[in-house]
C-alpha positions as a printed Julia matrix, in Angstrom:
497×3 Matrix{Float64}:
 -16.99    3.1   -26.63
 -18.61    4.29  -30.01
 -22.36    4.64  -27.82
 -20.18    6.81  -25.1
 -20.96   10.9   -26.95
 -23.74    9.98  -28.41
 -25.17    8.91  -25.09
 -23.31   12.1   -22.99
 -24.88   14.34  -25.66
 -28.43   12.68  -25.6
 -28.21   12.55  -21.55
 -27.37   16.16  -21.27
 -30.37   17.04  -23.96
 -32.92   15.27  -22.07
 -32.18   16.65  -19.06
 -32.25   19.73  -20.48
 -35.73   19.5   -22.0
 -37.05   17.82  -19.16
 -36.41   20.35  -16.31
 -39.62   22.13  -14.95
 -42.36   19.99  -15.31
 -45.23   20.71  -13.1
 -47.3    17.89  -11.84
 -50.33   17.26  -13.86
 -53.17   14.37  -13.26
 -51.21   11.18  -15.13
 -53.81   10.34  -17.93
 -52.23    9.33  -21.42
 -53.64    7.91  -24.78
 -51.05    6.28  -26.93
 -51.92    5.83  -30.65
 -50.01    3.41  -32.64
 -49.82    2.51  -36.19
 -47.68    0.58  -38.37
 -47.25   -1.24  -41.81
 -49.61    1.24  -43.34
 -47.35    0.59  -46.47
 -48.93    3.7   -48.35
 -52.86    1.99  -48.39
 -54.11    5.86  -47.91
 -57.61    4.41  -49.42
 -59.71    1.76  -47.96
 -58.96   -1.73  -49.12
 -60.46   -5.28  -49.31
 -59.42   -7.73  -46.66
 -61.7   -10.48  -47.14
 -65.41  -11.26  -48.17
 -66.12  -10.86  -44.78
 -64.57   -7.41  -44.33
 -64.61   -6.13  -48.13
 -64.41   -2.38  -47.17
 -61.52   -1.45  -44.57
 -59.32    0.8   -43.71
 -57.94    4.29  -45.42
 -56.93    7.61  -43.65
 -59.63    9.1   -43.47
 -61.34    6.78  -41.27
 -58.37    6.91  -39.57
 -58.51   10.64  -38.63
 -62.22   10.35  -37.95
 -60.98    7.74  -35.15
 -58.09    9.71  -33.61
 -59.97   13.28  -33.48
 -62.53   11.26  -31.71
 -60.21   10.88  -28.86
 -58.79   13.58  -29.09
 -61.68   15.07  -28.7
 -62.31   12.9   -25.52
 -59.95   15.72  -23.66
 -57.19   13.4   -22.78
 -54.01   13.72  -23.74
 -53.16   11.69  -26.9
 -50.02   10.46  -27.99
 -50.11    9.44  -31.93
 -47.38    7.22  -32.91
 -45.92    4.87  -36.48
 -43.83    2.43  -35.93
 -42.36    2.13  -39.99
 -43.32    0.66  -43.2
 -45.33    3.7   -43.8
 -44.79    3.5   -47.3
 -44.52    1.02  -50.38
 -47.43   -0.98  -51.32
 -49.66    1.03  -53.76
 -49.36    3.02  -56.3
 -49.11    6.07  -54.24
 -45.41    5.58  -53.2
 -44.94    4.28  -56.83
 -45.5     7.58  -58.02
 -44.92   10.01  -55.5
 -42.01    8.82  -53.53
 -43.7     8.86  -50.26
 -44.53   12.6   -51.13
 -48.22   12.07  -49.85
 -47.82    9.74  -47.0
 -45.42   12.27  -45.07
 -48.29   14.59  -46.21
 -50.93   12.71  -44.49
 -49.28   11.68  -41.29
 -48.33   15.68  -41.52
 -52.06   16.5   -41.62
 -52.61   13.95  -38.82
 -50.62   15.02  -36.74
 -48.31   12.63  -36.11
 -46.4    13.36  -33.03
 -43.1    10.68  -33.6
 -42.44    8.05  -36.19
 -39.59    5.62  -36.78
 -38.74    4.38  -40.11
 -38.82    0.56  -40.96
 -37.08   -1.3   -43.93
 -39.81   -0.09  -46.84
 -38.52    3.47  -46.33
 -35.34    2.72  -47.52
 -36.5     1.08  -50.7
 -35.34    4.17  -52.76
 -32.24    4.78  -50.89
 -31.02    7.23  -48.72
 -31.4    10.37  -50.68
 -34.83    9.94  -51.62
 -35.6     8.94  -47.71
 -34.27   12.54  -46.89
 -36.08   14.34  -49.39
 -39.8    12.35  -48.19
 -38.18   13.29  -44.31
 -37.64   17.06  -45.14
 -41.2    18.34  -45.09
 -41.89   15.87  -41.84
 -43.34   17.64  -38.97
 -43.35   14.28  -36.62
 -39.88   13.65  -35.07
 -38.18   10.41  -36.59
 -36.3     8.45  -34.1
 -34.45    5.67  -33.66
 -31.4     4.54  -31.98
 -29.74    1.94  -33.45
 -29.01    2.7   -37.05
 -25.68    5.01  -37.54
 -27.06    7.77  -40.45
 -23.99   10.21  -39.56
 -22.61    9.24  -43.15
 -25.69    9.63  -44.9
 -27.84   12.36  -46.38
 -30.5    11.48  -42.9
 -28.08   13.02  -40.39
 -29.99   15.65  -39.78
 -33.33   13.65  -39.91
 -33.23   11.35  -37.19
 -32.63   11.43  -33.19
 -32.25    8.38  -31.12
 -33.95    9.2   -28.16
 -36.81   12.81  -27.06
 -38.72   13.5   -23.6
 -41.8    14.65  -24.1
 -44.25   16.36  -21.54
 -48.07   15.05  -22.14
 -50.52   13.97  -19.61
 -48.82   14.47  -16.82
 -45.9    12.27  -17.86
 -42.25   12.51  -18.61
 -42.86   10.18  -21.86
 -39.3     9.1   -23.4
 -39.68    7.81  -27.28
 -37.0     6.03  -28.89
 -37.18    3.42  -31.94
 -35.3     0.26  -33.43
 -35.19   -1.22  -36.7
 -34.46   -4.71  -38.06
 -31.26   -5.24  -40.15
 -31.25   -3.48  -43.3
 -29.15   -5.48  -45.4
 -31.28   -8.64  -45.69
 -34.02   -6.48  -46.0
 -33.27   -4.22  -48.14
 -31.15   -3.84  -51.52
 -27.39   -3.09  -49.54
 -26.6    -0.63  -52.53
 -29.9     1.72  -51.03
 -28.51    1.61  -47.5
 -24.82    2.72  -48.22
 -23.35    4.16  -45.12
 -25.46    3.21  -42.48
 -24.36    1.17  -39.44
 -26.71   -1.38  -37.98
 -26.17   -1.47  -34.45
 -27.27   -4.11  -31.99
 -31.28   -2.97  -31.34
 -31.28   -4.81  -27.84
 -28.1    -3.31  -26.49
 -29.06    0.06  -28.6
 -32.83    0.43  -26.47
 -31.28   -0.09  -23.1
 -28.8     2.01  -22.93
 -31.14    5.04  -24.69
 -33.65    3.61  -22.39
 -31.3     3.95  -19.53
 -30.61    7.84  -20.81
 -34.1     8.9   -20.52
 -34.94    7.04  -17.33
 -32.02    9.08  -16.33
 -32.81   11.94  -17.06
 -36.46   11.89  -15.93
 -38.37    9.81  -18.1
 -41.19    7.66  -16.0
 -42.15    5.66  -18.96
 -39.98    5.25  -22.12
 -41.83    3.93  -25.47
 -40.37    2.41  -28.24
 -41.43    1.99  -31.88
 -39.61   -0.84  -32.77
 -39.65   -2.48  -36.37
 -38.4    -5.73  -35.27
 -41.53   -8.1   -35.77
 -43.48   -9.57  -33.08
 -40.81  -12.03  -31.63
 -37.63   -9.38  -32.21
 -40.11   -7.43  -29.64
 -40.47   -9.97  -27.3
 -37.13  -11.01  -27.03
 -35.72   -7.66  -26.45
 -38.7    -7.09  -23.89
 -36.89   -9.97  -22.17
 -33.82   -8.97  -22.47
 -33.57   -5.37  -21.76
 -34.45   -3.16  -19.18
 -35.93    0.5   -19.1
 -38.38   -0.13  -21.49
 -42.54    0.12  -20.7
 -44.02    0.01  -23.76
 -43.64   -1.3   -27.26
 -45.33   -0.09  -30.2
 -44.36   -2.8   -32.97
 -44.43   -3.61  -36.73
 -42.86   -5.44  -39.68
 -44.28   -8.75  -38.81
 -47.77   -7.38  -39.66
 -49.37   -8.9   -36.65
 -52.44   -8.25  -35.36
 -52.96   -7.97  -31.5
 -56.73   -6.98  -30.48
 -54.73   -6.38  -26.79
 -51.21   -5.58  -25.62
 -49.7    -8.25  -24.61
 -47.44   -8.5   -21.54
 -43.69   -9.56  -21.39
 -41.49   -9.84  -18.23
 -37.88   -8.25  -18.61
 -35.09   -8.68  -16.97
 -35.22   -6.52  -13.64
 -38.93   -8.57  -13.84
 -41.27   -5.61  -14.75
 -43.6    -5.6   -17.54
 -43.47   -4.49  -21.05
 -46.62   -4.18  -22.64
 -46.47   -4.87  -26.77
 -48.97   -3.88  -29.32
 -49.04   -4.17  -32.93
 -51.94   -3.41  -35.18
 -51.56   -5.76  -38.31
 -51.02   -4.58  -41.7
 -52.24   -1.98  -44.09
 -53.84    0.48  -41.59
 -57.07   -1.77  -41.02
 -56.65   -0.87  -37.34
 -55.32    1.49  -34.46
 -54.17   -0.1   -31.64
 -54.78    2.6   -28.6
 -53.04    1.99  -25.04
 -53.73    3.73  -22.28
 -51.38    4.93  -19.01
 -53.15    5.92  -16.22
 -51.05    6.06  -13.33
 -49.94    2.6   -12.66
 -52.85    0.94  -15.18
 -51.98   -0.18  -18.84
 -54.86   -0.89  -20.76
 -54.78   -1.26  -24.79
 -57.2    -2.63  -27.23
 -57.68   -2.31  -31.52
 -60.32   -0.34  -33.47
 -61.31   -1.31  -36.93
 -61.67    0.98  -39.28
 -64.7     0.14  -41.24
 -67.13    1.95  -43.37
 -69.67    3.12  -40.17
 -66.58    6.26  -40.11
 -67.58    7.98  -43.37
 -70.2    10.16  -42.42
 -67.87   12.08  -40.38
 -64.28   12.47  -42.52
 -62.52   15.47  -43.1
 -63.19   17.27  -46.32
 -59.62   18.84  -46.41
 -58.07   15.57  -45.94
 -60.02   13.96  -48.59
 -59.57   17.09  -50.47
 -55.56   16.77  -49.7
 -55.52   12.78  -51.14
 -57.57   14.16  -54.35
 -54.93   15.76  -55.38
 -52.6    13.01  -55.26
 -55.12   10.38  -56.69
 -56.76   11.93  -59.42
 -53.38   12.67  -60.99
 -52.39    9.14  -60.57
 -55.68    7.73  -61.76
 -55.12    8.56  -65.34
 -52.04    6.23  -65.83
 -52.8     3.25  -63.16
 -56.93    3.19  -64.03
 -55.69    1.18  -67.2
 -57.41   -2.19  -67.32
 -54.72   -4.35  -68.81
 -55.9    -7.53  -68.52
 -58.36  -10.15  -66.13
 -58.19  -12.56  -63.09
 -60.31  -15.71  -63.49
 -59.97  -16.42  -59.94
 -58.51  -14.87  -56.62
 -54.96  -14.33  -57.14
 -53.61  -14.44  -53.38
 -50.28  -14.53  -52.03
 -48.58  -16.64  -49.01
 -46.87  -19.35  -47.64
 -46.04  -22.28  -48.42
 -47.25  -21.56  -52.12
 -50.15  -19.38  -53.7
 -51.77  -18.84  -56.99
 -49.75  -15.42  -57.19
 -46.49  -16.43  -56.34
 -47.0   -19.67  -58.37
 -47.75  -17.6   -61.27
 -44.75  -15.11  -61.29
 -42.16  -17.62  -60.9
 -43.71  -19.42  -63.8
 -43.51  -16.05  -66.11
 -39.74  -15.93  -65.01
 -38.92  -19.27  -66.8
 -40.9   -18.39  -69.36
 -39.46  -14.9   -70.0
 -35.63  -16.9   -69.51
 -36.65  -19.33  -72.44
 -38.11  -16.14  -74.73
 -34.67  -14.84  -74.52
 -32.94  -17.87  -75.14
 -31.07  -18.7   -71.66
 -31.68  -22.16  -70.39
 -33.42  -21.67  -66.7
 -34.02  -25.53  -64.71
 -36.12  -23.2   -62.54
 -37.53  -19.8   -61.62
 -38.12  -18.06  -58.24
 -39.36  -14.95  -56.44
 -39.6   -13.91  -52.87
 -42.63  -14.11  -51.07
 -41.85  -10.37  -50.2
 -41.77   -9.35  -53.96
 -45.34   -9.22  -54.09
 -47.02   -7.2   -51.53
 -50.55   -8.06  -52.05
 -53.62  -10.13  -53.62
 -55.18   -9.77  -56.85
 -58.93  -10.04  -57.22
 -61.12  -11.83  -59.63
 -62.02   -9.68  -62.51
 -60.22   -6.38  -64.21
 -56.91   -6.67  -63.64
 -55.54   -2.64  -63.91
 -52.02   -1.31  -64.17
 -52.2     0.3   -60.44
 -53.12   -3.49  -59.32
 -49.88   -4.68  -60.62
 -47.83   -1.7   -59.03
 -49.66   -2.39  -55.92
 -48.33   -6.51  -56.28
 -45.07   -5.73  -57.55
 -43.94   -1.81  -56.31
 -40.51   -2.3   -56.14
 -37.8    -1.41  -58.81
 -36.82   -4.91  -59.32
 -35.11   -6.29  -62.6
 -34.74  -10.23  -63.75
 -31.61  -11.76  -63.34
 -30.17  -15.12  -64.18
 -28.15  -17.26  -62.22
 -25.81  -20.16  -62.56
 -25.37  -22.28  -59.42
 -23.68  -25.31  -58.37
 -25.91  -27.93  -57.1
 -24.84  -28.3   -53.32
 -25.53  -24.28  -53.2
 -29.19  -25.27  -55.11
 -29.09  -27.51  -51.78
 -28.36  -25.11  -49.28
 -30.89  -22.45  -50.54
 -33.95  -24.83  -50.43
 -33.04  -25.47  -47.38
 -33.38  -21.97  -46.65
 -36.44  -21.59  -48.63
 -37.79  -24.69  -46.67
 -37.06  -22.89  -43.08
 -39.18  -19.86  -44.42
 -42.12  -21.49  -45.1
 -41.48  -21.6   -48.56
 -41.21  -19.11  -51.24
 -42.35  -18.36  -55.09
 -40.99  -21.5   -56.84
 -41.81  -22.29  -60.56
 -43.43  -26.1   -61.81
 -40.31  -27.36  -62.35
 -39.48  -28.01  -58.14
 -40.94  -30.9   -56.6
 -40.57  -29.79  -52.4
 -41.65  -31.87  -49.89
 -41.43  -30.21  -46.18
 -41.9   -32.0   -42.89
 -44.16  -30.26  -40.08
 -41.17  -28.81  -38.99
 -39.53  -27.17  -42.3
 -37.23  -29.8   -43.09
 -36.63  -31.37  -46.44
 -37.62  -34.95  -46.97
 -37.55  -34.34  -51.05
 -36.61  -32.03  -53.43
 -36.72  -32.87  -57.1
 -36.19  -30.56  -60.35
 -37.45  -31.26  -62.88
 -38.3   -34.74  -61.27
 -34.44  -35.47  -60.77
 -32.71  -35.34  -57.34
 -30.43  -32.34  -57.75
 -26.64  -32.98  -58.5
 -24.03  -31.34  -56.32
 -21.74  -30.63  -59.29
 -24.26  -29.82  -62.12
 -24.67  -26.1   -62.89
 -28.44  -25.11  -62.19
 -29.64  -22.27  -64.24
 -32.51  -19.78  -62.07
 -34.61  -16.9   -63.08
 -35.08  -14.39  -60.01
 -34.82  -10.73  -59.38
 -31.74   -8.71  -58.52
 -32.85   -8.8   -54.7
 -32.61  -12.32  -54.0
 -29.48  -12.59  -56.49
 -27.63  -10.03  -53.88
 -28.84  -12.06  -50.98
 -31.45  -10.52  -50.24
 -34.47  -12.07  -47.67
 -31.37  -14.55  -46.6
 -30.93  -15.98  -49.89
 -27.07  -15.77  -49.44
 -26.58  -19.06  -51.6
 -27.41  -17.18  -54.85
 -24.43  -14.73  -54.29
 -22.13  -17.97  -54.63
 -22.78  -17.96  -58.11
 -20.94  -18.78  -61.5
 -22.69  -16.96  -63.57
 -24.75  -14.01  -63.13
 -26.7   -12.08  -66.13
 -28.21   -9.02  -65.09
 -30.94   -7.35  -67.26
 -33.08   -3.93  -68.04
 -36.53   -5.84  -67.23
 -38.18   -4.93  -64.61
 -40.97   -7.4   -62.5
 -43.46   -4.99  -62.83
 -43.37   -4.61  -66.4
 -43.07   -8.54  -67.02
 -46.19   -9.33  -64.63
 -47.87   -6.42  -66.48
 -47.19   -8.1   -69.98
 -47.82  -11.85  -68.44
 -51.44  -10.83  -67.11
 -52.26   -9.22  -70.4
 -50.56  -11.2   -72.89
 -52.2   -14.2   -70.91
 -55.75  -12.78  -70.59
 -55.77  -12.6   -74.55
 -54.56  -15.99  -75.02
 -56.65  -17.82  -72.41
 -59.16  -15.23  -71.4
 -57.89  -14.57  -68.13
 -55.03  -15.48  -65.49
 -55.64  -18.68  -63.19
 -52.59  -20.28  -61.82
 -53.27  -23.25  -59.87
 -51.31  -24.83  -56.55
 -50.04  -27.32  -56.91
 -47.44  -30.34  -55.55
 -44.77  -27.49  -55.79
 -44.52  -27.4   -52.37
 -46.07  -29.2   -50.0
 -46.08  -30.16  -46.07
 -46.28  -34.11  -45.49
């Protein structure tokens, strides 16, 4: 019953912006985005591919159709932020900027934007020109009330286009202190029914930025009906083609997804009853065309920044990269976390950080203070934790159905093929139900976050003013002048027999 005025007022709003529309020839260019998180320069993706990405090559690739006379639809489906140094500084201040100067026509938000809370979402929203929607999270008790809209019709190409967006649950994603008054409704049942409102109202095709990852898309392409066409994000997958999924009245929805970072644009394209999509990549052959007010626009945002994060503060001896099941990053920081426990005197059997925590690789060589921000950009602080052994239990066997996380050289964790635990040792001892365990993390994971609900079971909790990004910035340097460098190694932590 709570969907029912919402839904009358939405219906009655469509239909009101949808009367009159003349028929045109049916020709439409969708351009989708997501998981830019704030990479507004090029970046390395590999020694293959060392140069990629960055908005201007990006606007070089959407005037160019645009410029093809077709009508273009350009779309972000969230996590447009967090990940450099830019939102670091300017609170997602130059992104909106950017996607401003892009023209972005709509834009849903995914988990990263809510990294500062509410009231600094609303203050990055206010000077937004593309609309923000999204249907399933309840703002009305939040400074973003007047921000976002669930559902628009918009007139392009010949077509009655309805937009709407999703977004994954917020509060295992996100800090739940940031996301204080907002109601996560069901995205499935959410879509359909604003789905249902547009088709309604006159819609022919209804597309939806969702920030559900790749197989929260598919299984509410399945499951719901309405929808044509998904623009995705938040699993940062990489799709060089739409792919197609069969709902439930047994039409297809076409899904796209471009990756991570803003290495690519997915495009898809409607004409009349033809769906055809594919990826660009935006390499280096763009930059004899970019915009000089664009790049003009970003110097003013990185030349400020430049005089603080340009610090070298210490060196890599070797790539520092970051995954699943373990990495030389992740290895590393968990390690500094017991370490930084025993400088302050508070016994730790074991430290550990989220895969999540740490958004990106390091690369051999100068290490620089905008590096670490880019690795570690959130406001996290250490935290110590007492725990019972049988919850130690349960959240390796969380850790172990994720793939594995940041675990210090203390855990021995043995994983079969299909994420189950055949051994677990700390310390080289099987763990004790009753014995209190003593783990360094972050604040995040300590309030459950990225489903580590065991840690909230604590008995002891110490919460403290250090922040990961200043520890990893002290760790790299005090390291690099004690051993020349950083060079963490992988290895039995965790592995897969």
């Amino acid at each position: 019953m709570y969907l029912l005025k919402p839904y009358l007022y939405l219906f009655l709003l469509f239909c009101a912006i949808s009367v009159g529309i003349k028929a045109q020839k049916k020709e439409l260019l969708i351009i989708h985005t997501n998981d830019v998180h704030s990479q507004i320069e090029p970046t390395a993706t590999d020694d293959t591919q060392p140069d990629m990405g960055g908005t201007l090559r990006r606007q070089v690739v959407i005037d160019s159709l645009r410029n093809t006379g077709k009508a273009v639809l350009l779309i972000d489906a969230g996590d447009a932020v967090q990940g450099t140094p830019y939102f670091t500084t300017y609170h997602g201040k130059a992104e909106i900027a950017l996607m401003n100067r892009l023209k972005y026509d709509f834009i849903t938000p995914g988990n990263h934007e809510f990294d500062n809370g509410t009231a600094s979402l609303a203050t990055m929203y206010k000077d937004a020109t593309p609309v923000i929607v999204n249907c399933n999270y309840d703002v009305s008790n939040t400074p973003l009330k007047r921000y976002f809209t669930p559902g628009v019709i918009k007139e392009i190409g010949g077509w009655k286009v309805g937009i709407t967006g999703v977004g994954v649950a917020l509060k295992t994603s996100v800090d739940p202190e940031k996301v204080t008054g907002i109601i996560c409704r069901d995205a499935i049942v959410s879509a359909t029914r604003t789905a249902d409102s547009l088709k309604r109202c006159g819609a022919e095709i209804v597309v939806l930025l969702s920030h559900l990852g790749i197989e929260g898309d598919k299984e509410l392409a399945r499951k719901s009906c309405g929808i044509d066409i998904i623009a995705g994000g938040h699993s940062h997958t990489l799709l060089p083609t739409p792919i197609p999924v069969i709902n439930k009245q047994q039409d297809t929805v076409w899904i796209g997804q471009t990756g991570k970072r803003g290495l690519y644009v997915g495009v898809i394209e409607c004409k009349g009853d033809t769906r055809r999509g594919y990826t660009i990549d935006l390499s280096s052959r763009y930059d004899n065309r970019i915009d000089s007010v664009t790049a003009a626009l970003i110097d003013s945002y990185r030349i400020p920044m430049q005089k603080t994060t340009g610090e070298v503060i210490g060196n890599a001896l070797k790539p520092m990269t970051v995954g699943r099941p373990q990495s030389p990053l992740s290895n590393f920081t968990a390690d500094v976390l017991v370490q930084q426990a025993r400088k302050e005197g508070i016994p730790c059997d074991f430290g550990l950080i989220n895969i999540g925590a740490i958004r990106c690789d390091i690369a051999r060589g100068a290490v620089t203070k905008g590096d670490i921000l880019s690795c570690y950009p959130f406001d996290n602080y250490i935290c110590h934790i007492s725990l019972p052994g049988r919850e130690v239990k349960r959240l390796f066997r969380i850790i172990a159905s994720r793939g594995g996380e940041g675990i210090s050289r203390e855990v021995e964790l043995t994983l079969s093929p299909d994420r189950k635990i055949k051994r677990l040792a700390i310390g080289g001892k099987k763990i004790k139900p009753r014995r209190i365990y003593h783990i360094t993390t972050i604040d995040f994971t300590a309030n459950g976050g990225d489903e580590m609900t065991p840690l909230t079971r604590h008995r002891k909790r110490i919460d403290t003013k250090t922040r990961l990004c200043d520890l990893m910035t002290a760790a790299f340097g005090e390291t690099t002048i004690r051993e020349g460098g950083v060079s963490a190694s992988t290895d039995r932590r965790i592995i897969y027999k």
